[in-house]
N, C-alpha and C positions, 0 to 999 in steps of 0.2 A: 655914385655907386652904380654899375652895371647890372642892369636885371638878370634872371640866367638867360630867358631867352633873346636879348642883344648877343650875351658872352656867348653862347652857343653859335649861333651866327657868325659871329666872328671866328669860332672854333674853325665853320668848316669852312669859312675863306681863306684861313689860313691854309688851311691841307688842302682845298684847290690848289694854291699856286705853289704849295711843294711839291704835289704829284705832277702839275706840271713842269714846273724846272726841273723833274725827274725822270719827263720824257712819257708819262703816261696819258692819254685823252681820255677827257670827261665825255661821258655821256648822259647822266644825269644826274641832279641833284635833286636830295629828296625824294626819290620815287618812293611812290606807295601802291600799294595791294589791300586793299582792305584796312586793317589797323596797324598793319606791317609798313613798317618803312627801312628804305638803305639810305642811308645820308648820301654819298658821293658813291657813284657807278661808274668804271672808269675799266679803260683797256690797258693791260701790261704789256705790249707786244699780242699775242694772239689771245691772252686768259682776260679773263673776263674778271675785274675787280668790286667788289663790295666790299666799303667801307665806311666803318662806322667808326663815328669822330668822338669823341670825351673829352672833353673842355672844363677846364676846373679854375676858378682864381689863387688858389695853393696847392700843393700837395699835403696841407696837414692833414690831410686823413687818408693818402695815401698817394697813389697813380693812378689816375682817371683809367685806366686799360683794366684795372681790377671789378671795373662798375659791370662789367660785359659776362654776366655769369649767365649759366647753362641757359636759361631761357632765354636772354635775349638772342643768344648764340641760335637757339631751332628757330627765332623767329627773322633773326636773317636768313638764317638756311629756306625757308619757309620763301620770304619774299626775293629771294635770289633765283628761287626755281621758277616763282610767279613771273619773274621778268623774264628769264632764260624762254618760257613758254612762249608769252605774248610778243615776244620780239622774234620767236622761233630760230632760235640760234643754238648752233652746235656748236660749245666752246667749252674749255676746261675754264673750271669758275672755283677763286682762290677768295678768301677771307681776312683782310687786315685791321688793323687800329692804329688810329693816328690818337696819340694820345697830347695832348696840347695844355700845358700849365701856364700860367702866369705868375712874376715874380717882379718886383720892385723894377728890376732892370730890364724888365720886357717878358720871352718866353720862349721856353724849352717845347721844342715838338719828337717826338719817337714816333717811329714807326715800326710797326710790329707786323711783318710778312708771314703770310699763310697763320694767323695767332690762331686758329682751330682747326682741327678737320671735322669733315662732314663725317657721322655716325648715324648706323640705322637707329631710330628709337623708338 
């Protein structure tokens, strides 16, 4: 049996080598800000990507992409700006979920582009 934090790991090695077979570079995994973290920081072409990975061994209680509610959602926004700062970069910056299941016969990865917008709150 996998612990979560193996399957989690494995989650976002998976969505590494998707987003790169999909043509996009990584520039960091795991960054953190304080208690803020983005799992995979990655370049679309010129936008600037954060994405946060959800990894789950079924979907019996649902799709990992539904785990991602309002607050985790400010607190990417939150360390997405802390990196946009400290790296001092002026780039349009988009928000996704790799949502990654596992299933007898291996696994199902989605990818959910722009899955929020930035809102004042």
């Amino acid at each position: 049996m996998i612990d979560p934090h193996e399957l989690g790991k494995l989650g976002e090695d998976l969505a590494v080598s998707y987003l790169l077979n999909k043509g996009y570079q990584i520039l960091d995994r795991n960054w953190r800000s304080g208690h803020k973290e983005i799992d995979i920081v990655a370049l679309d072409g010129d936008t600037l990507v954060a994405v946060e990975v959800k990894t789950r061994k079924s979907d019996t209680f649902g799709e990992p992409d539904i785990a991602v509610g309002v607050m985790k959602q400010r607190m990417l926004i939150w360390a997405a700006d802390a990196y946009v700062r400290y790296h001092n970069l002026n780039v349009d910056v988009r928000f996704d979920i790799i949502s990654i299941v596992f299933s007898d016969t291996g696994h199902h990865i989605e990818h959910i582009e722009d899955a929020f917008i930035i809102t004042l709150m």
